[in-house]
C-alpha angles and dihedrals in degrees: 000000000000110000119199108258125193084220086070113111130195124211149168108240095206092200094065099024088235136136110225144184124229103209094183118244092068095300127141135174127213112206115207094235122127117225093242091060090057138113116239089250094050087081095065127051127284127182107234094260128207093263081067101050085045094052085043086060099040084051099035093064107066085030082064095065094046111114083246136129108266080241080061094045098056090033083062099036087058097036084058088040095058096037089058086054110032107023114111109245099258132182126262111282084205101144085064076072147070122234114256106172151302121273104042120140114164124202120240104270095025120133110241133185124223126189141191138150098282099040158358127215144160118243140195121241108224106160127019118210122174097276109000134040139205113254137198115200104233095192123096091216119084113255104225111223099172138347089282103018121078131168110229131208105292092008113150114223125168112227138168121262089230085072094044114096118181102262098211100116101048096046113122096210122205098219130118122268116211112204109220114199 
């Protein structure tokens, strides 16, 4: 299992335009955020904080129950880690959703389902604002907004709360089941 480490650096490769995370050992992490979805800092260095290691483990936990490979799970938890620091504050993508209901407000690091006409999927709260919340998508199947635009695995979209349901009960867990006779 990948454990946070203050040794951790993030950095811009120019030559991919890419952030990356440099994990020690020869190991280095690619995230899936475009450089014009990035914060202004994002294009120097910065050491993995403990912000960061705090948001890894927020993330990590309900990751953990997601029927992924334990390399997914810690591709998404980093891809969340390093949207929640590095992703330009954006507007709600909303009309991508169907409307589920007033009163809705999720936690950072809850599982919540969206739904439209073309899909349904289970996302990830990383950051909670006062109506509308940043979302990873935890499926590794694309989420279909419209006939050109998807959502990919770790992808980061903003969305209303109004379109957020609790996503308990559709939830496929990766834990063992004992049969009792």
């Amino acid at each position: 299992m990948l454990k946070p480490s203050d040794t951790w650096i993030w950095y811009m490769k120019e030559s991919d335009d890419s952030l990356m995370l440099d994990l020690g050992n020869d190991m280095v992490f690619k995230t899936n955020l475009a450089r014009k979805l990035l914060v202004d800092c994002a294009s120097g260095q910065n050491s993995f904080t403990v912000d960061d290691a705090s948001a890894f483990q927020t993330y990590r936990e309900p990751i953990s129950c997601l029927s992924l490979s334990e390399p997914r799970q810690a591709e998404l938890t980093l891809y969340c880690v390093a949207a929640k620091r590095f992703h330009k504050p954006v507007q709600p993508k909303s009309w991508f959703f169907d409307y589920q209901g007033e009163g809705y407000t999720p936690s950072e690091g809850e599982l919540v389902r969206l739904v439209n006409q073309n899909s349904a999927g289970i996302f990830l709260v990383l950051e909670v604002g006062e109506s509308a919340s940043l979302c990873a998508l935890v499926d590794l199947d694309e989420f279909v907004l419209s006939g050109s635009k998807t959502v990919c695995f770790g992808q980061a979209i903003k969305v209303m709360h109004d379109r957020m349901a609790c996503a308990q009960q559709h939830i496929t867990l990766n834990q063992p089941i004992a049969l009792v006779g």
